[in-house]
C-alpha positions in Angstrom: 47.5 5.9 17.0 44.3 6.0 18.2 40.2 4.0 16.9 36.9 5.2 16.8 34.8 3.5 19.4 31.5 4.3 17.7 34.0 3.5 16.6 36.7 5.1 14.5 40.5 3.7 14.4 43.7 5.4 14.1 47.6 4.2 12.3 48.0 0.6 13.1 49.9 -2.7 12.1 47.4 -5.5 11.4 47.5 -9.1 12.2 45.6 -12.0 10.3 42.7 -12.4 12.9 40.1 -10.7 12.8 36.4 -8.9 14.2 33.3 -8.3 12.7 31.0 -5.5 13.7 28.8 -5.1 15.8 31.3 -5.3 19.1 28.0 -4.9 21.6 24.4 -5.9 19.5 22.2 -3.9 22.0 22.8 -1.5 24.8 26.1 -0.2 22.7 25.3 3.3 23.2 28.0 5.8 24.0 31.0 3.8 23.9 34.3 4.0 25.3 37.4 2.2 25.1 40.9 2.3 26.8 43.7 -0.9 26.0 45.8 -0.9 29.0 48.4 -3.8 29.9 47.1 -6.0 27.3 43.7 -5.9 27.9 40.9 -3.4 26.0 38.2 -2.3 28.5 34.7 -0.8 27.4 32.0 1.2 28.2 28.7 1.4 27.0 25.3 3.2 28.9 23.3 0.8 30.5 21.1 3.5 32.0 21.3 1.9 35.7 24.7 1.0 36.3 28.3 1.4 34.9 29.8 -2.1 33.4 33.5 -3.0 31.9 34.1 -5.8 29.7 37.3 -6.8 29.2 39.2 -9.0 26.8 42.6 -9.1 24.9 41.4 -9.1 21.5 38.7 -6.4 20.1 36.8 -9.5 18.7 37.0 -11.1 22.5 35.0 -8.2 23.8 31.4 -9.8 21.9 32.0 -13.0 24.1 33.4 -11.4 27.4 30.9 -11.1 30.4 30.5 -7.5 31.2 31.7 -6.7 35.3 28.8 -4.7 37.1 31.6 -1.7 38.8 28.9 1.0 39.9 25.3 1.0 40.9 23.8 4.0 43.1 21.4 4.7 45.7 21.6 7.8 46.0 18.8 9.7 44.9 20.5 13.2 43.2 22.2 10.7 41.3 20.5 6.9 41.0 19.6 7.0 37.4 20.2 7.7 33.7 23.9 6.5 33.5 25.6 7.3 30.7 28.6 8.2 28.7 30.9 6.3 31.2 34.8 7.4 30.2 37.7 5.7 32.0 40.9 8.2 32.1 44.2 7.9 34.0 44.8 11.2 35.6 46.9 12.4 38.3 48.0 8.9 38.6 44.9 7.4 38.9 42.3 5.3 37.1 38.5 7.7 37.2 35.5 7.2 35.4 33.6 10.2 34.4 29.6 9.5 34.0 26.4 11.3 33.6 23.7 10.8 36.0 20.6 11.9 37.1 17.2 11.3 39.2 14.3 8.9 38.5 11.7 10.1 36.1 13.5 12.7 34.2 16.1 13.6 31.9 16.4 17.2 33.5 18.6 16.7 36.3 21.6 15.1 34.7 25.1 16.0 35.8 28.8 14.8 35.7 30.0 12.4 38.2 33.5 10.9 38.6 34.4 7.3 40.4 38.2 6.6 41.6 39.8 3.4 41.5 42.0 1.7 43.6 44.5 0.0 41.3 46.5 1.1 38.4 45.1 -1.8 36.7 41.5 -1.2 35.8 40.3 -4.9 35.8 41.7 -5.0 39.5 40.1 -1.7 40.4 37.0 -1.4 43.2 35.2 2.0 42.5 34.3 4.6 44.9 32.6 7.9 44.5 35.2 10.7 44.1 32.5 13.4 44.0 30.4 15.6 41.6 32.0 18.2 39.0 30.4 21.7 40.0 31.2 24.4 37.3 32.1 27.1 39.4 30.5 29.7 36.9 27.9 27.4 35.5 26.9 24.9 38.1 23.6 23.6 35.5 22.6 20.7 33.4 25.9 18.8 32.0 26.4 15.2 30.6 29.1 13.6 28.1 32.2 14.8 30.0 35.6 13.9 28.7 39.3 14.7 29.3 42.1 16.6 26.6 45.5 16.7 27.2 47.5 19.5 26.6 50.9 20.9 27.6 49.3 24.0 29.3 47.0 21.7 31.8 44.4 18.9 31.4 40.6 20.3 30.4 37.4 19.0 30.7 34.8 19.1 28.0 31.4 18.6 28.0 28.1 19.5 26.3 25.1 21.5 28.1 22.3 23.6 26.9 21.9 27.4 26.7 18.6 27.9 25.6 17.5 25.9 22.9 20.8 24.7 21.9 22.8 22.0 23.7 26.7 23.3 23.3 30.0 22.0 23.8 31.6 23.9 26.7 35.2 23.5 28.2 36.5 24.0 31.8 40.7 23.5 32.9 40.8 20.6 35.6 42.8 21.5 39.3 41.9 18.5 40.2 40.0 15.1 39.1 36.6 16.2 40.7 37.2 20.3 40.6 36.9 22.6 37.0 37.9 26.2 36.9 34.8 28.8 35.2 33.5 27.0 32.0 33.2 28.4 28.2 31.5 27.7 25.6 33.6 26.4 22.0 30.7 25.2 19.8 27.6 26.0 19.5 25.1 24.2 16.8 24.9 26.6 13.6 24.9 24.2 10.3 21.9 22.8 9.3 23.2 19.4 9.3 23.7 20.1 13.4 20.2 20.9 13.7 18.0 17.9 12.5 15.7 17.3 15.0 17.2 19.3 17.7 19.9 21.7 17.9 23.2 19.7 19.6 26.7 19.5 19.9 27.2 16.5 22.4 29.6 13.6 22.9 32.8 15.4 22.7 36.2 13.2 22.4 39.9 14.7 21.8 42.2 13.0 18.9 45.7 14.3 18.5 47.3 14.6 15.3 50.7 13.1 14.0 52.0 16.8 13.0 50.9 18.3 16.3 47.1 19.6 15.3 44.5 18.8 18.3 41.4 18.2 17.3 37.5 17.8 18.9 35.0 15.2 17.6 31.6 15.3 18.3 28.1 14.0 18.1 25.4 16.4 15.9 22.0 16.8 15.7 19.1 14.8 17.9 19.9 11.1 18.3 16.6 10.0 17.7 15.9 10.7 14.1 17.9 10.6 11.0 20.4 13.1 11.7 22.9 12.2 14.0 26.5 12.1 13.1 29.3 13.1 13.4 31.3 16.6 13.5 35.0 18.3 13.9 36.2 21.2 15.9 40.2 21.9 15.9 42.3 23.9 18.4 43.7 26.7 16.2 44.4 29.5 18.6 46.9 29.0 22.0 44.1 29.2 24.3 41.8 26.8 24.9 40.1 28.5 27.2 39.4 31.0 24.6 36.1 30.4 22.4 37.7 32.3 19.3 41.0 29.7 19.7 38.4 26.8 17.8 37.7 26.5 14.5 34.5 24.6 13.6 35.0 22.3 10.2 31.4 23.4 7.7 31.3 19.6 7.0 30.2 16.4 9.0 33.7 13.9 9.3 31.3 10.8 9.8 28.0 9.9 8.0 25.6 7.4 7.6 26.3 4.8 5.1 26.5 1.2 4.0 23.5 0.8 6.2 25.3 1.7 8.9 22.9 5.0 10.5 23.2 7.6 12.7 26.7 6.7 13.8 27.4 9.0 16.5 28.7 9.2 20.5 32.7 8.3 19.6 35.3 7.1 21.6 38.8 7.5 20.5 41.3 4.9 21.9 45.0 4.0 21.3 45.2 0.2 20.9 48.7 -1.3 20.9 49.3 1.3 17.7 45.9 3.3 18.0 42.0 3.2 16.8 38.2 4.6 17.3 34.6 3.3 18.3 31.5 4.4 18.2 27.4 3.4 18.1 25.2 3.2 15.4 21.5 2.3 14.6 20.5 -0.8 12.6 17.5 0.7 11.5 16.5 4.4 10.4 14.9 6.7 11.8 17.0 5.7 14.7 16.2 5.6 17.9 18.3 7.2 21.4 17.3 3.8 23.4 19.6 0.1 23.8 18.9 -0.8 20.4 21.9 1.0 19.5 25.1 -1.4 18.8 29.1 -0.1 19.2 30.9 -0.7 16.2 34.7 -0.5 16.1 36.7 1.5 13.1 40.2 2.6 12.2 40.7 6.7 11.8 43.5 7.3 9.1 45.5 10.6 8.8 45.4 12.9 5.7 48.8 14.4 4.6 48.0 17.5 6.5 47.6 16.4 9.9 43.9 16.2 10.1 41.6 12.7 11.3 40.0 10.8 8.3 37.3 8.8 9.3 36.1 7.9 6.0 32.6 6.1 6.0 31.3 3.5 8.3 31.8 -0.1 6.9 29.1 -2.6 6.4 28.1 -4.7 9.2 30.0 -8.0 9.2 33.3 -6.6 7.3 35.9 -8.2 8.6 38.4 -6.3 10.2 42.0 -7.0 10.9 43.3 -6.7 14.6 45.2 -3.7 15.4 48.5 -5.0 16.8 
């Protein structure tokens, strides 16, 4: 089963403790979160360096110390770290990041760090490289991995003209993409407040077999960020007209939770979601943004329901 790291959480059996939200108070944007061996490890942009904290219970995480794992030099690529995403692939432990130079936004691209255990906790990181799109080789940031039977896929979000898009390549290896195409492009109004974008992209996989896209819409600053759903239904991925864009946002502002946007999807010991929120609205795109952890339910058809962000403070079983 899997949670939304916003968050949204998936199926799960609960036990009698508990966690509150907010998991991370400030610098909670963009969160991500694996359980592995035990242990959950998250992600959140700190904008100058890539941190894990680690504990065993989701409601541990608020007291853990965060582990500094990646600071950079180098100038192409010193600043503006976000969307950090830990993935095992090809037997290995990579985090896929955005970066960029100092002083602007404009030069941000995908990155990818390797570690060197198959326990993350235990793992020093080392650059693996860059992703250049072969076809594409532009601005790119929020890069994730899906899973299919036909290959693993990166997916990403990147602007063609005044639209920021989601766009998917097929992985050969952890650092190298085949030619890139674009699935979703921001059309509904409610993807458009502020700014046109699709951004943020995570995979969930349904019980009955249905693969499915969620995503961040709309500017980040503002009052319209939230979230959206794209599903798989043709047999290519590769294949814009194989995605089928749902006309209604899956995730809203409510309960005085707003803008919740940027989710993670993980699979506790049974499954759940994260993602981040503002505490205040118009929100902002800055550290005041908190990650907030939530349980994603299945309708009878197969699809994600991530109902409506709970109040601050609910208390929230552990999955088990």
């Amino acid at each position: 089963m899997r949670f939304l790291v916003f968050c949204v959480l998936a199926f799960q059996s609960l036990l009698a403790l508990g966690f509150t939200n907010p998991i991370k108070a400030t610098d909670g944007s963009d969160p991500f979160m694996v359980y592995h061996e035990g242990s959950y490890y998250l992600t959140t942009t700190t904008w100058n360096n890539i941190q894990i904290t680690r504990a065993s219970t989701i409601q541990g995480l608020k007291t853990a110390t965060p582990k500094v794992v990646w600071t950079d030099s180098t100038a192409s690529r010193c600043c503006n770290l976000w969307a950090p995403e830990i993935h095992w692939f090809n037997n290995s432990w990579y985090i896929y990041y955005s970066a960029g130079t100092t002083g602007t936004f404009d030069n941000q691209h995908i990155h990818v760090l390797k570690g060197s255990s198959n326990i993350i906790g235990d793992s020093q990181w080392t650059y693996a490289g860059r992703i250049a799109i072969p076809n594409r080789d532009v601005w790119a940031i929020d890069a994730t991995l899906m899973f299919l039977s036909s290959g693993t896929y990166l997916v990403y979000s990147s602007w063609d003209g005044a639209n920021q898009c989601l766009w998917i390549s097929k992985m050969t290896s952890a650092t190298q993409v085949g030619n890139t195409v674009k699935i979703s492009t921001p059309t509904f109004d409610w993807e458009k407040v502020g700014a046109n974008v699709n951004e943020g992209p995570e995979a969930i996989y349904g019980p009955t077999g249905r693969t499915f896209i969620v995503y961040s819409a709309s500017n980040c600053a503002g009052t319209g960020y939230k979230l959206g759903l794209l599903e798989l239904t043709g047999s290519d991925p590769l294949n814009s007209a194989s995605w089928t864009k749902f006309s209604n946002p899956v995730f809203t502002s409510a309960n005085g939770v707003w803008q919740p946007g940027h989710n993670g999807l993980f699979t506790s010991p049974n499954g759940k979601d994260v993602f981040h929120a503002n505490s205040v609205t118009p929100g902002t795109c800055d550290g005041n943004r908190y990650t907030a952890v939530q349980k994603v339910n299945w309708n009878s058809d197969g699809s994600p329901n991530f109902g409506s962000p709970l109040a601050l403070g609910t208390s929230i079983a552990e999955p088990a």
